[in-house]
BANU-803543 format. One record per residue (C-alpha): z, x, y. Coordinates in steps of 0.5 Angstrom, whole numbers, padded with zeros to 4 digits, always signed. Layout:
# residues N
ZXY/...
//
This chain:
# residues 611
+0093-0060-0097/+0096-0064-0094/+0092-0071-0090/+0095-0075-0085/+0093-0079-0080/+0094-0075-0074/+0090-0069-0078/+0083-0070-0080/+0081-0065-0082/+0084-0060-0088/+0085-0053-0090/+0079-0051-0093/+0083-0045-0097/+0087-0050-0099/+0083-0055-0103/+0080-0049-0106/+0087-0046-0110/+0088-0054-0111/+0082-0055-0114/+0082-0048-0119/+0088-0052-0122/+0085-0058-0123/+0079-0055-0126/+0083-0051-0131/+0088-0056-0133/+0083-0062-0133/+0078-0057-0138/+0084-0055-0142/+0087-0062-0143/+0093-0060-0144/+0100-0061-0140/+0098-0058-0133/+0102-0052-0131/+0106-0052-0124/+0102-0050-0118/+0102-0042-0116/+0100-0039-0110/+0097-0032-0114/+0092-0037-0118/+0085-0033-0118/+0080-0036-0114/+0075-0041-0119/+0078-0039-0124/+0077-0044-0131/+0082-0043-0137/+0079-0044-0144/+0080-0050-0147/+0085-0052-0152/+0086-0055-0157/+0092-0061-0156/+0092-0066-0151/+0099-0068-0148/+0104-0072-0151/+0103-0079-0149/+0111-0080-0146/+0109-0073-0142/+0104-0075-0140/+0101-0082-0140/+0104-0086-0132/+0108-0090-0136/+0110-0093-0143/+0107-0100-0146/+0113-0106-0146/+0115-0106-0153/+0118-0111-0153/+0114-0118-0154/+0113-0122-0147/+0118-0127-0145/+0119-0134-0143/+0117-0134-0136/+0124-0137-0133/+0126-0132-0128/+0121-0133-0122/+0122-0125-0121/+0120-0124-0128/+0112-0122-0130/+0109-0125-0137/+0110-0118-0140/+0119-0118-0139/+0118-0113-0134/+0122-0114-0127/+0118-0115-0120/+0121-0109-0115/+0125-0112-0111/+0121-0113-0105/+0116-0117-0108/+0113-0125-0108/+0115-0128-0114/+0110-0127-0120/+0107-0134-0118/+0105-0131-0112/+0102-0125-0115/+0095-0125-0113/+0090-0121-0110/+0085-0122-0106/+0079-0118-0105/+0072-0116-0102/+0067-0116-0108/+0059-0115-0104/+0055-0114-0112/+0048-0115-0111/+0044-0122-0115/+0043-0117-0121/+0048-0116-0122/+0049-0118-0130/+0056-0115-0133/+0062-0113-0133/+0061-0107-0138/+0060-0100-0136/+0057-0098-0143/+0052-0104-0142/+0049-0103-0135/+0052-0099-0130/+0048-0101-0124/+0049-0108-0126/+0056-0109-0126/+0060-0115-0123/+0066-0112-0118/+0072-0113-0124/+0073-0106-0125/+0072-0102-0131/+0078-0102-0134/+0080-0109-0133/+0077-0112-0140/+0078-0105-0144/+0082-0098-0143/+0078-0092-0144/+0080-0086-0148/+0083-0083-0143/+0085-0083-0135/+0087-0079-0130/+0093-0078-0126/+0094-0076-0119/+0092-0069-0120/+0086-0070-0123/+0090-0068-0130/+0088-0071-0136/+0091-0077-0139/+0093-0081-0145/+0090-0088-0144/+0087-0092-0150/+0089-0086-0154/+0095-0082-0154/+0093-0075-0156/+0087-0071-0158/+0085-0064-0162/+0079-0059-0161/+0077-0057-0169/+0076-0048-0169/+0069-0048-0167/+0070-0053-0161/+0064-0057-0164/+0069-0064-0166/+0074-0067-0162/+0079-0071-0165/+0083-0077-0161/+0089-0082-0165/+0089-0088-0161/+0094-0092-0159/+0097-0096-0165/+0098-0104-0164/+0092-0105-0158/+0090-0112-0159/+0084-0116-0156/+0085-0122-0153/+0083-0125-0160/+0088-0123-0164/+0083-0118-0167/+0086-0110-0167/+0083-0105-0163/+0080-0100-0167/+0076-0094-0167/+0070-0098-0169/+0069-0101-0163/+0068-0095-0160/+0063-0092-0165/+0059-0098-0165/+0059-0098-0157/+0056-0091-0157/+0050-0093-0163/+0050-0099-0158/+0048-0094-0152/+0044-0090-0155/+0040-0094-0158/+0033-0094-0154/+0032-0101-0154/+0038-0102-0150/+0035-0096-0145/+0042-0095-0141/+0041-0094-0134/+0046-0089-0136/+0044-0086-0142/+0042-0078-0139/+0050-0078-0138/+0052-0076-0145/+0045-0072-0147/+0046-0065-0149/+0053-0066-0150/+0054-0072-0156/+0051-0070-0162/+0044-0073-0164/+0045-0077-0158/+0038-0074-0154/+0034-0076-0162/+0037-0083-0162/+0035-0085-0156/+0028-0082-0157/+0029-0086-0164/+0028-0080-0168/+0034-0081-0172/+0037-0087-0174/+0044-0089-0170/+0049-0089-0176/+0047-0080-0175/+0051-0080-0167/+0056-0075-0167/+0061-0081-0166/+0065-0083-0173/+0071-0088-0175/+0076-0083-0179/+0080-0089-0181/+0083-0095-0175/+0086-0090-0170/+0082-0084-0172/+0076-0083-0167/+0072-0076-0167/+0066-0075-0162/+0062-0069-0165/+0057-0064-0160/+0052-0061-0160/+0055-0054-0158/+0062-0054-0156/+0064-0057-0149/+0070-0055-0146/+0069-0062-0141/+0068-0067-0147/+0076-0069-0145/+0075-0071-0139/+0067-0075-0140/+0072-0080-0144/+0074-0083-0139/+0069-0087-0138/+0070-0089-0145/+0070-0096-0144/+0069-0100-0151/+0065-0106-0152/+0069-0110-0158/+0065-0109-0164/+0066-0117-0167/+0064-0119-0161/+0059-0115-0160/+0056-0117-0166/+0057-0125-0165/+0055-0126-0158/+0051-0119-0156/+0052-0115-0151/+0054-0119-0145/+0060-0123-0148/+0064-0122-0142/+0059-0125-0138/+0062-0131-0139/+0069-0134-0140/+0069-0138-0147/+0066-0131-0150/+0069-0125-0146/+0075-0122-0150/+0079-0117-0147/+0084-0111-0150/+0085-0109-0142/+0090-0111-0136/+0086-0117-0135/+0082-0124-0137/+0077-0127-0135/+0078-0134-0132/+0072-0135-0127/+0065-0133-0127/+0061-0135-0121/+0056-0129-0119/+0055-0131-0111/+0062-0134-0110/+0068-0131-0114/+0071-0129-0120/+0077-0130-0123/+0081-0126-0127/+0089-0127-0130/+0093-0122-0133/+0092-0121-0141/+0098-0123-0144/+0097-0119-0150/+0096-0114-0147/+0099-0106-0150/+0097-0101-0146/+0102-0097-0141/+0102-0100-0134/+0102-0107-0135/+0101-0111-0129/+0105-0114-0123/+0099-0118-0121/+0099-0125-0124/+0092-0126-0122/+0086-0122-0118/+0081-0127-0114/+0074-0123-0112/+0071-0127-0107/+0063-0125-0105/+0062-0123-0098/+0057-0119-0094/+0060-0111-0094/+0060-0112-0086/+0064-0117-0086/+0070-0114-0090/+0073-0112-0084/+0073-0118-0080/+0075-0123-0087/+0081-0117-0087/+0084-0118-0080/+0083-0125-0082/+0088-0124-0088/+0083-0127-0093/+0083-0120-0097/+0088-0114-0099/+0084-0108-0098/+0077-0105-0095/+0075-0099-0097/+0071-0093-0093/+0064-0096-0094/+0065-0102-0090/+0068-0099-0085/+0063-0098-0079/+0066-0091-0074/+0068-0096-0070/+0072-0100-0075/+0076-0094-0077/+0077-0092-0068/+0080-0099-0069/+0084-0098-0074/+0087-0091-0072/+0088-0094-0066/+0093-0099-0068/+0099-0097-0070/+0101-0102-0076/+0093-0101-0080/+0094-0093-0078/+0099-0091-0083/+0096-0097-0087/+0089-0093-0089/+0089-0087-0094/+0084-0081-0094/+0082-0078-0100/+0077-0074-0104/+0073-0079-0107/+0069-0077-0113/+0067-0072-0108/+0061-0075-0107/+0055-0072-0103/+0049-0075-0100/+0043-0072-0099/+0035-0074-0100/+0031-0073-0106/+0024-0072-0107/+0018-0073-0112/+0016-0065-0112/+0011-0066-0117/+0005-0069-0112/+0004-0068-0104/+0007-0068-0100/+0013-0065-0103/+0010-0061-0108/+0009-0055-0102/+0016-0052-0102/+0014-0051-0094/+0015-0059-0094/+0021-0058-0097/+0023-0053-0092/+0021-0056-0086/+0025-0063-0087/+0031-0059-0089/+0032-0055-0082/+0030-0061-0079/+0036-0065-0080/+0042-0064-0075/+0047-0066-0079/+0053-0064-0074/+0050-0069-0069/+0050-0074-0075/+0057-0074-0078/+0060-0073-0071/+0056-0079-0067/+0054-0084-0072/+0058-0083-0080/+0064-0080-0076/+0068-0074-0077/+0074-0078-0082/+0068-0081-0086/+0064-0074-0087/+0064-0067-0086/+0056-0064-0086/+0053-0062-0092/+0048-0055-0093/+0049-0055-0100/+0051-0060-0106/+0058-0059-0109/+0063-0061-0103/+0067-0055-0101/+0074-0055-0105/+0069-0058-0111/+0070-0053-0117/+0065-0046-0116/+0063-0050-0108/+0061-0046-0102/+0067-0045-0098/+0065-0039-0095/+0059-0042-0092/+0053-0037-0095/+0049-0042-0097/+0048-0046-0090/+0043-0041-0088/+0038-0044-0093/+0039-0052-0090/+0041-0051-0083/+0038-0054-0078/+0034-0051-0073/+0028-0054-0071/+0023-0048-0069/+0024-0046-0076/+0023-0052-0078/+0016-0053-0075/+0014-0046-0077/+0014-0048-0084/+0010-0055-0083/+0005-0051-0079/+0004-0046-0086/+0004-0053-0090/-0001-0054-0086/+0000-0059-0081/+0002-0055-0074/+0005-0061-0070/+0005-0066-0076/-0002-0068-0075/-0006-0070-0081/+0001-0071-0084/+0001-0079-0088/+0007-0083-0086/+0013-0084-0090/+0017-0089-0093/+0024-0087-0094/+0028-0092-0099/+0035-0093-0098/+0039-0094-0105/+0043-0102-0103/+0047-0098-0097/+0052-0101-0093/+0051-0102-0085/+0055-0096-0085/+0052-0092-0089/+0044-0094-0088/+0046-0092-0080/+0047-0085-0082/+0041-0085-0086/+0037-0089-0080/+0039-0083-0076/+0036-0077-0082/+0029-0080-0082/+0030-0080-0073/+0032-0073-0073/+0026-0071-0078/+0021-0075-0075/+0022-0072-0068/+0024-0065-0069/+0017-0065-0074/+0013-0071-0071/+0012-0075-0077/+0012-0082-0078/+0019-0085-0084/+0021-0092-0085/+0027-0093-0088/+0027-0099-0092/+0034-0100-0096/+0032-0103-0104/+0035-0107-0108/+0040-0103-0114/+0034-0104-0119/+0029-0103-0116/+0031-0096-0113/+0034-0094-0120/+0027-0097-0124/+0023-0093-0119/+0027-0086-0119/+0029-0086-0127/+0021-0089-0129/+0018-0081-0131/+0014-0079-0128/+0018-0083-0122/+0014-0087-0117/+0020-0086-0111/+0016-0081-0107/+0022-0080-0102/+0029-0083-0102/+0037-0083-0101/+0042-0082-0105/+0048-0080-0106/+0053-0077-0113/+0059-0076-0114/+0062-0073-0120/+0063-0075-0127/+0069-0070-0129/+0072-0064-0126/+0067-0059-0127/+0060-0056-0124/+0057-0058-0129/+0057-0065-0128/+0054-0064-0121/+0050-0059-0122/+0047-0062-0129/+0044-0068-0126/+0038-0064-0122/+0036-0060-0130/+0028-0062-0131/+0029-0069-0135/+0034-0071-0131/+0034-0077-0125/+0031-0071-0120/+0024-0070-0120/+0025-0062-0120/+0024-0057-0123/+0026-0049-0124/+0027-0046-0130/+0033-0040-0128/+0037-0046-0124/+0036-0050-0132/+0037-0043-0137/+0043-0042-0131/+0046-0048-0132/+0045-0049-0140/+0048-0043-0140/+0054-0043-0136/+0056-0050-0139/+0059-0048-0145/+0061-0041-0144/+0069-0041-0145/+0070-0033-0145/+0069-0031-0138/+0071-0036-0133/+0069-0030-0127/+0062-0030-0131/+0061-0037-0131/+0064-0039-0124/+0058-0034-0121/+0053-0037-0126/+0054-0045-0123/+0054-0041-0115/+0048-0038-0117/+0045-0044-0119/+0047-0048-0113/+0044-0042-0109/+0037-0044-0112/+0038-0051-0112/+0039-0051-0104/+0034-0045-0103/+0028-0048-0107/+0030-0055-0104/+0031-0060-0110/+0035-0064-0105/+0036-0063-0097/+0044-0065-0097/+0045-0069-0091/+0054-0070-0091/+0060-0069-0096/+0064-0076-0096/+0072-0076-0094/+0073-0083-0098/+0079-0088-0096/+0082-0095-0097/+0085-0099-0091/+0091-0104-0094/+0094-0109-0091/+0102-0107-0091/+0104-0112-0096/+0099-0109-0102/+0104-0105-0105/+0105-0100-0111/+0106-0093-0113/+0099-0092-0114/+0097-0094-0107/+0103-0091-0103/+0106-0085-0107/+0103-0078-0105/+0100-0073-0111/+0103-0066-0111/+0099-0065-0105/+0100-0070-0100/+0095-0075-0101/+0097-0082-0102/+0091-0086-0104/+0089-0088-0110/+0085-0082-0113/+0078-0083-0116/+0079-0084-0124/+0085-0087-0123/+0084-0093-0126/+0092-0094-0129/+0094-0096-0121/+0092-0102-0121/+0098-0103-0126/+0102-0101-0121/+0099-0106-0115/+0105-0112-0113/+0105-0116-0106/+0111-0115-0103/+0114-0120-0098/+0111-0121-0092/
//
């Protein structure tokens, strides 16, 4: 599954055997086994009960020794030697683009998702696991973990002798009073649908049926953490590594956005907060008490705001180290392949496996007609789309939702038929909906969730391509993230026509699948789409059966168009040549450098080298 820069495009075959493993290993949790040829298509393995010892497993062990006097420039302030190509630790600085919008009020995943600062999640706290360049589970804040028999309890041993920023000891109470602290429905987290149906007690305590001491996630002693689920949970492993605690003194004293202000902020993760200017720049320097695996090379990291169009010229400039794919236009990228130097510099990868696609309320006109569902979805040309305007190494086109290579995907190209455009067709069916030609059709406001240029261009060119293939009137309008979020997730929902895009929470098809059950973000509903799903998820005894129950699903999905999916997005990251580290440079077992989606370890091993 090898990806270059002089080949764009990647055998479909071997994503699929690639991504079978990676199913397996990530929902058994355990040390993966070595890559074959004769793996069974799809195939998931039955989850097992010991996760992989933390010196097997982990990227790399915590310093053990105490940090050193800082005498030796080539020295970080954790004892650890720079790689012998790099500036010395006093220069150890990173400079990156940061474009979050004026809501944006916290650096905590678990506080509010869709209003962070552009720190990075695991900058003031670690997870309890992370993921290797092989999509593998990892141990981060915890070492090991355990299923009990009935699979209902999973048990995680923390890391011993992980400090906060404070001097105060990091203990499984931050993390049981981080989940009561999410699922208590005053706080309304815009991310609570993530854990329902999996955590138990989590859906009673959000709808305040139960108090939050009752949530299936408990302190056995300090180091001893046990998550409890409604019905056993094969992905639960991989779902924590989002596990990002609060600190519980902290959070007790100063409330839930004690990061947001430097003469709070605590942090047990890589690094401290220094400056906090929304707008301007934040500032973070190593935390020199930090005791996870990796600690950093980097001294300090300056985020510097700036529009998303002018990465580019501010990374031509030298003023930031990387430029990630969403900011750079189709031009920018024929710019960058061109060159010499910035070409073995950009690194293409699978991304969260993201797809965009185009949602609706389908619960009131228009789109309540599954006639008018089908006349927009066959009237998209999303060949013509991805090729001219998104461009083929950002995006290949979508008929379906889960990415080809994704866990239980369409690779053969079944489900095309259902969304393929086809402009007679199309018109066909708005004509049985009763508007032959669009006439007597109102006008559409098509909202766009705080899309880049990029990104907003492409979907400028859906609503051209439905507009003149069905002669309908669409607006695009692109909405500030609050107001989008507000207006999908308020029930019943007040966004009547919209663009978005998901990408994969963990390694399963039921993370993907799952957000289009009824009750969830998609005003949508089908009932064998969400027995199937319901179903298929904790189903461990026959892989084969419960593969085929998620394609089932899909089929449905697409057929009876809960969404019309528009392009799956090839992600990647533009580096100046100086920005270095294993992470970033190292391929994985298949060739592909770039850092992947989960890997949060990497920054760790980010250094700047001589220039």
């Amino acid at each position: 599954m090898e990806v270059s820069l002089k080949h764009r495009r990647v055998s479909s075959f071997r994503i699929v055997l690639y991504l079978v493993l990676v199913m397996a290993m990530l929902l058994s949790a355990c040390t993966p086994a070595s890559p074959t040829a004769e793996a069974p298509a799809q195939e998931a393995a039955p989850a097992a009960t010991e996760a992989p010892k933390a010196e097997e497993a982990a990227p790399a062990a915590a310093p053990t020794e105490a940090p050193v006097a800082e005498t030796d420039p080539m020295m970080t302030a954790f004892g650890v030697q720079l790689p012998a190509d790099a500036v010395p630790y006093d220069e150890q600085i990173s400079h990156e683009g940061c474009s979050n919008t004026a809501n944006a009020t916290t650096v905590d995943f678990m506080v509010a998702v869709y209003q962070r600062y552009c720190t990075g999640d695991s900058s003031f706290s670690l997870a309890l696991v992370d993921l290797d360049k092989d999509f593998n589970v990892i141990p981060m804040a915890a070492e090991s973990w355990e299923a009990s028999d009935d699979g209902l309890t999973w048990t995680f041993h923390l890391r011993p002798g992980m400090i906060w920023s404070d001097d105060t000891p990091v203990t499984a109470n931050d993390w049981v009073q981080t989940y009561r602290y999410a699922a208590d429905p005053e706080h309304a987290w815009d991310f609570s649908w993530f854990y329902s149906g999996v955590i138990k007690n989590w859906d009673e305590a959000i709808a305040g049926e139960v108090p939050l001491e009752e949530l299936g996630v408990v302190a056995v002693d300090d180091l001893t953490l046990q998550i409890t689920t409604y019905s056993p949970f094969p992905p639960l492993p991989g779902m924590m590594h989002f596990a990002w605690p609060l600190q519980a003194k902290a959070l007790a004293e100063h409330g839930p956005y004690y990061n947001s202000d430097p003469a709070t902020s605590v942090s047990s993760g890589r690094f401290v907060l220094v400056t906090l200017e929304p707008g301007k720049k934040i500032v973070l320097d190593a935390n020199e008490k930090y005791k996870g695996p990796y600690p950093p090379y980097l001294k300090r990291r300056e985020l510097i705001y700036m529009s998303p169009d002018t990465f580019f010229a501010a990374f031509q400039k030298g003023e930031i180290d990387s430029v990630g794919y969403e900011a750079l236009s189709p031009a920018d990228l024929d710019l960058v392949m061109a060159d010499p130097v910035l070409s073995k510099n950009y690194f293409r990868h699978f991304g969260d496996f993201r797809t965009d696609y185009l949602l609706f309320d389908t619960f009131n006109p228009p789109f309540n007609d599954l006639n008018v569902r089908k006349a927009f979805a066959h009237a998209v040309d999303r060949e013509s789309i991805v090729t001219n305007v998104m461009g083929e190494i950002k995006g290949s086109p979508a008929y379906s939702f889960l990415m080809p290579g994704f866990p239980s995907s369409d690779v053969k190209g079944e489900l095309h038929e259902y969304q393929m455009y086809d402009c007679e067709l199309a018109n066909q069916y708005l004509t049985d909906a009763g508007f032959p030609g669009g006439e007597g059709f109102a006008p559409l406001e098509l909202w766009l969730r705080n899309e880049s240029p990029a990104m907003s261009a492409v979907f400028q060119a859906v609503a051209a391509s439905i507009s003149e293939c069905l002669n309908v009137k669409i607006e695009v309008s692109n909405k500030d993230n609050k107001v989008y979020n507000d207006a999908m997730n308020a029930k019943p929902t007040t966004l009547t026509f919209g663009a978005v895009s998901y990408g994969m929470d963990y390694l399963d098809p039921t993370n993907m699948l799952g957000i289009f059950k009824f009750g969830g973000r998609h005003s949508w509903k089908n009932d064998e789409f969400d027995a199937l799903i319901s179903e298929a998820t904790p189903l461990v005894s026959d892989p084969a059966k419960r593969d085929q129950m998620f394609r089932d699903a899909e089929k449905i999905l697409v057929d009876d168009v809960g969404g019309i999916f528009i392009d799956h997005r090839w992600q990647g990251v533009l580096y100046q040549p100086y920005y270095m580290g294993d992470g970033f440079r190292v391929p994985d077992s298949n060739g592909i450098a770039a850092p992947h989606w989960g890997n949060d370890w990497v920054i760790g091993t980010a250094y700047i080298a001589k220039h």
